[in-house]
MDAnalysis code that builds the backbone (N, CA, C; Angstrom):
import MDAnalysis as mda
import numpy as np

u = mda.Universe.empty(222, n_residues=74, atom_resindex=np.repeat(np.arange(74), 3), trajectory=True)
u.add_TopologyAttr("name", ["N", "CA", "C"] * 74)
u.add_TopologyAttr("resid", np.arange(1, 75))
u.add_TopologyAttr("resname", ["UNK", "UNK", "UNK", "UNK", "UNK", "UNK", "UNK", "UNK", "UNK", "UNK", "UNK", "UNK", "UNK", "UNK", "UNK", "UNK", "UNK", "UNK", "UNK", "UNK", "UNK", "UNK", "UNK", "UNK", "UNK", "UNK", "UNK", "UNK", "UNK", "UNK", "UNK", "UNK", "UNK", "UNK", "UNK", "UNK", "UNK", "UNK", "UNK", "UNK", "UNK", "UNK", "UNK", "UNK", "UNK", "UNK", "UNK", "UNK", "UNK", "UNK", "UNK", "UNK", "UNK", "UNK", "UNK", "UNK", "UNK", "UNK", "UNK", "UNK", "UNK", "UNK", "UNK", "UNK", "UNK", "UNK", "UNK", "UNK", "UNK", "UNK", "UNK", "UNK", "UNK", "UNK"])
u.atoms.positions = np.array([
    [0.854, -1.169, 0.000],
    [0.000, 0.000, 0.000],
    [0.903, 1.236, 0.000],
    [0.513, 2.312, -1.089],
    [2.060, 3.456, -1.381],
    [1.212, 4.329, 0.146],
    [2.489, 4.856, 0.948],
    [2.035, 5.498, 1.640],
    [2.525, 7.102, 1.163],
    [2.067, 8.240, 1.545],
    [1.748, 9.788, 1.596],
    [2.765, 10.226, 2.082],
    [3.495, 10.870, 1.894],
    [5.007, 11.682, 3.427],
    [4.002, 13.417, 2.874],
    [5.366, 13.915, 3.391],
    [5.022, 15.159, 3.853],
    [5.194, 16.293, 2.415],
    [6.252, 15.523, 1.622],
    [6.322, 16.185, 0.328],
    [5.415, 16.012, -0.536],
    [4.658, 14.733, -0.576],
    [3.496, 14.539, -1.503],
    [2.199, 15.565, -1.302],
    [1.976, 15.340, 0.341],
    [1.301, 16.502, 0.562],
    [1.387, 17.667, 0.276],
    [2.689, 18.317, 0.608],
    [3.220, 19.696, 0.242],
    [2.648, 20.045, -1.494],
    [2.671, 19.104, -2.233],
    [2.732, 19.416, -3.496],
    [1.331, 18.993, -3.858],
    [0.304, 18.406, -2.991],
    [-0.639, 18.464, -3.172],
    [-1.793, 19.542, -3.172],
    [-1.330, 20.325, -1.943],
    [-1.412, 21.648, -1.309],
    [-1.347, 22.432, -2.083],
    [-0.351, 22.676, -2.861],
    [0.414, 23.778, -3.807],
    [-0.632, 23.785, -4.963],
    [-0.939, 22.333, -5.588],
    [-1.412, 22.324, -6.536],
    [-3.218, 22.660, -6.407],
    [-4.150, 22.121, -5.399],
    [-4.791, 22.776, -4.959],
    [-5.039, 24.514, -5.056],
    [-4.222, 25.066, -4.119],
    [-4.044, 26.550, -4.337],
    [-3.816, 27.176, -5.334],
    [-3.298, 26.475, -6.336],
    [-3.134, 27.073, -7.852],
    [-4.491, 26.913, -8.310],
    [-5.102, 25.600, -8.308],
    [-6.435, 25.586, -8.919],
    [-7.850, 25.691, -8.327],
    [-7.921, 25.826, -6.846],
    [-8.840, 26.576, -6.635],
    [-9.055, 27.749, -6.189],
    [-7.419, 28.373, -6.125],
    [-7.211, 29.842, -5.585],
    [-7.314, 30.071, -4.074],
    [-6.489, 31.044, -3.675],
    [-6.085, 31.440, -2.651],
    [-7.545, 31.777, -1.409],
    [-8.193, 32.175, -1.986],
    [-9.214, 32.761, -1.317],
    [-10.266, 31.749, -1.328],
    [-10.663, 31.041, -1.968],
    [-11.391, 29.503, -2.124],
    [-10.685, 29.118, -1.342],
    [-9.448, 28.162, -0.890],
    [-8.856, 27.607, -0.280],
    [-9.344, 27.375, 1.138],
    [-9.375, 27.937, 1.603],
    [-9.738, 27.644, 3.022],
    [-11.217, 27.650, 3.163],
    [-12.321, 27.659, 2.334],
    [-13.742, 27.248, 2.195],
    [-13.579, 25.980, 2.084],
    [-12.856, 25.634, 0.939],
    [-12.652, 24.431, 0.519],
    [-12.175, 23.056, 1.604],
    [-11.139, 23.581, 2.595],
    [-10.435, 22.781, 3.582],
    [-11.533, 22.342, 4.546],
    [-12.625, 23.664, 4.605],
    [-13.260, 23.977, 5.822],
    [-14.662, 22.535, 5.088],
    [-15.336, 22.625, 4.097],
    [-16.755, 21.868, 3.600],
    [-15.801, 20.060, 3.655],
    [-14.399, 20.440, 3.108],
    [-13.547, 18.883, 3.256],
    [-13.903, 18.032, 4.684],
    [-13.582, 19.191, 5.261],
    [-13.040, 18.354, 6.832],
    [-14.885, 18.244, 7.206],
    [-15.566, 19.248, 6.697],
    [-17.204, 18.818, 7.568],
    [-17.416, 17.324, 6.972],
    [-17.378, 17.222, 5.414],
    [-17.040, 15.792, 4.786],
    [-16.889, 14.654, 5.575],
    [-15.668, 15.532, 5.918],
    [-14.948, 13.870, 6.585],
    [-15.321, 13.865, 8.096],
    [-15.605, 14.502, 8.811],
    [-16.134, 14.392, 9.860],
    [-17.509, 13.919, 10.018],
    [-18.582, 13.778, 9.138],
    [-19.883, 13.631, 8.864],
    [-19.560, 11.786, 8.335],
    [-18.317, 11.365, 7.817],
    [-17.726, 10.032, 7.107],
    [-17.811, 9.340, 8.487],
    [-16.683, 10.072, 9.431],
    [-16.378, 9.406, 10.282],
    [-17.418, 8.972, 11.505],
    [-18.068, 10.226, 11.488],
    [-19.183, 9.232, 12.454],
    [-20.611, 8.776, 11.880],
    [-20.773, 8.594, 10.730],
    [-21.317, 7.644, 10.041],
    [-20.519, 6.554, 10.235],
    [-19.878, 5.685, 10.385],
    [-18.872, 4.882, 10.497],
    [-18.896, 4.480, 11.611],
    [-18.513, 5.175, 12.921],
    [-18.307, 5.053, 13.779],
    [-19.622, 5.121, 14.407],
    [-20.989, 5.218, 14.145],
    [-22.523, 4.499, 14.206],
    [-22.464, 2.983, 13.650],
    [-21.962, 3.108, 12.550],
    [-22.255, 1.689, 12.289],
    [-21.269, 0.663, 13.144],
    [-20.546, 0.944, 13.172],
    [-19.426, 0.030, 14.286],
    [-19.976, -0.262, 15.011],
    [-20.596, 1.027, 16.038],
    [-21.153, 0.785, 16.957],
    [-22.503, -0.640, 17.111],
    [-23.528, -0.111, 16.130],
    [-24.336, -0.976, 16.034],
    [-24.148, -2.532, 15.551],
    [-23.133, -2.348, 15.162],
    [-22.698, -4.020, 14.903],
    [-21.824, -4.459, 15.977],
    [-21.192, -3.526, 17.376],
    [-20.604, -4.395, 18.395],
    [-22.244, -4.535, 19.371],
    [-22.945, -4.066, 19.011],
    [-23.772, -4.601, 20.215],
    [-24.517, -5.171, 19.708],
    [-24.959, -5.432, 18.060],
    [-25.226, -7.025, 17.768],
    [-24.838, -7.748, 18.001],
    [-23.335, -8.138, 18.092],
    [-22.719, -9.267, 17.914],
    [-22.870, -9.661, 19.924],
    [-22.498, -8.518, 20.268],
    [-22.415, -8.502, 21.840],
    [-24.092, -8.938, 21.896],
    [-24.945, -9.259, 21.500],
    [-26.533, -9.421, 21.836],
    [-26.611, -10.737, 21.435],
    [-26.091, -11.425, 20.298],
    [-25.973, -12.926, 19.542],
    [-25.259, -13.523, 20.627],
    [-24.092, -12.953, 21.144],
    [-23.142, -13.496, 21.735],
    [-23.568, -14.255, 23.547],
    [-24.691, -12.912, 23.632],
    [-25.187, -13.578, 25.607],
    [-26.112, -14.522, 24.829],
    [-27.449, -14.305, 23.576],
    [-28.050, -15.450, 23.358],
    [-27.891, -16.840, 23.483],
    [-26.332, -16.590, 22.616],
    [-25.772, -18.261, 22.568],
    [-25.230, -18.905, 23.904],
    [-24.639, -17.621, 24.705],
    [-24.411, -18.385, 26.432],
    [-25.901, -18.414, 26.563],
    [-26.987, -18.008, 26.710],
    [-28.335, -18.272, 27.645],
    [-28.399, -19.723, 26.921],
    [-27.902, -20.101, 25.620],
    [-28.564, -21.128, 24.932],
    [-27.541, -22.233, 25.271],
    [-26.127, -21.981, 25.480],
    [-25.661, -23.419, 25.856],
    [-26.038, -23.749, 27.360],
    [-26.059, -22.560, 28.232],
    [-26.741, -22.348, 29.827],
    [-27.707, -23.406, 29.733],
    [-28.729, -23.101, 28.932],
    [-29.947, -23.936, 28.928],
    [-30.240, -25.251, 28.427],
    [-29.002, -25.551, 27.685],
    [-28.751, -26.902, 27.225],
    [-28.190, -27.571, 28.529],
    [-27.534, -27.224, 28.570],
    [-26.792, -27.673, 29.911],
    [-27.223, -28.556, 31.507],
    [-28.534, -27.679, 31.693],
    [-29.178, -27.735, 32.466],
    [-30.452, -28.525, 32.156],
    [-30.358, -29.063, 30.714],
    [-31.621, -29.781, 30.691],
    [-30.858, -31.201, 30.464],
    [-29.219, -30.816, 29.847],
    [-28.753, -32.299, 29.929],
    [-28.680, -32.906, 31.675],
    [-28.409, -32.257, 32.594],
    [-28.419, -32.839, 33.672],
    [-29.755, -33.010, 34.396],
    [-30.445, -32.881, 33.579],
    [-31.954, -33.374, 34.192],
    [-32.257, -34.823, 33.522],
])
């Protein structure tokens, strides 16, 4: 996986500012980051809701071997 350093950025930056201009620029950074902040906890909802599925399947199947258990020793 190619990773990013600090010069790729730099020249990413640069090139940006040439093409959406100086004064755009920081609108632009500003609607990016709401973007990605609106990404991330979309994301970080769904995570969520799938650890406390699995955490909800997970006591089912103890109540269900629990209850096997207890009917084998009967």
């Amino acid at each position: 996986m190619p990773q990013i350093g600090w010069f790729e950025i730099l020249v990413i930056v640069g090139i940006a500012i040439i093409v959406i201009g100086p004064k755009d620029f920081p609108v632009m950074l500003k609607k990016i980051g709401s973007w990605i902040g609106s990404a991330k906890r979309y994301v970080s909802q769904i995570q969520e809701e799938v650890s406390i599925n699995i955490d909800d399947d997970t006591k089912k199947e103890d109540k269900e071997k629990i209850s096997k258990g207890e009917d084998d020793k009967k």
